[in-house]
ROPA-339514 format. One record per residue (C-alpha): residue in one letter; x, y, z. Coordinates in steps of 0.05 Angstrom, whole numbers, padded with zeros to 5 digits, always signed. Layout:
// residues N
AXYZ/...
// end
This chain:
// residues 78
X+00007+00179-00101/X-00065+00152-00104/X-00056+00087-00083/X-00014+00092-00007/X-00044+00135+00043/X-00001+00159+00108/X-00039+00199+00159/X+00001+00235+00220/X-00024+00230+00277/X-00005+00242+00367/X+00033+00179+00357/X+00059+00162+00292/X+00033+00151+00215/X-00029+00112+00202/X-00020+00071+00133/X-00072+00048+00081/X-00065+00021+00022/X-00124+00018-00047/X-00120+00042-00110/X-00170+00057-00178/X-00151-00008-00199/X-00176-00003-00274/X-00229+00054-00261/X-00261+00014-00206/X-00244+00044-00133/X-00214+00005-00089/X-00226+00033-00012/X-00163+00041+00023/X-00145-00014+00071/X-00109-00002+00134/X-00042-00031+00132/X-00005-00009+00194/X-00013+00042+00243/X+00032+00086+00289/X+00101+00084+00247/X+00152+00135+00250/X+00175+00184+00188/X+00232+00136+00173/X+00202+00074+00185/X+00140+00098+00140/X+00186+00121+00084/X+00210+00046+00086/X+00146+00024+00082/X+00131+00072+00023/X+00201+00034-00012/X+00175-00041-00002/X+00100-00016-00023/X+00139+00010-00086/X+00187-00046-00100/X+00130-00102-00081/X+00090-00063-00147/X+00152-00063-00187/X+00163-00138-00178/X+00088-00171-00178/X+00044-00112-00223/X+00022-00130-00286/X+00022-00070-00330/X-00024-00035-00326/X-00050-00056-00269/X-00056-00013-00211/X-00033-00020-00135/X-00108-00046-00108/X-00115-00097-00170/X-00051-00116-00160/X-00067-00128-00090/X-00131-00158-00101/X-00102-00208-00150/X-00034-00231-00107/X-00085-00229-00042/X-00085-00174+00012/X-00047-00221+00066/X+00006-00240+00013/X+00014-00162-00003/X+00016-00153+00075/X+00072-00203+00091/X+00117-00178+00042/X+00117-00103+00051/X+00123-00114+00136/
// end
């Protein structure tokens, strides 16, 4: 996927979060850092069910983000 980024490193996953949004990049945004495989497959689940529930077709993850605000995005997938 395009849009979540999860990079291992010594001491967990790293998360960001962007997306095209429309055909305009949106730089990935650090979201959390230093999770562990299950808690950043959670994370992947609310990222996924937070698009389900607020994305308005077909608007990508970043525009979505941009749209609902990056805090609001970030309080409801932690």
């Amino acid at each position: 996927m395009k849009d979540i980024g999860f990079f291992g490193t010594d001491t967990g996953f790293n998360v960001v979060v962007g997306g095209k949004g429309g055909g305009t990049p949106k730089p990935g945004r650090e979201l959390t850092n230093d999770l562990t495989s299950d808690q950043a497959i959670d994370l992947a689940r609310k990222i996924i069910d937070f698009y389900r529930e607020n994305a308005i077709a077909p608007e990508r993850l970043g525009a979505t983000m941009e749209r609902v605000g990056f805090d609001t995005f970030k309080k409801a997938v932690r």
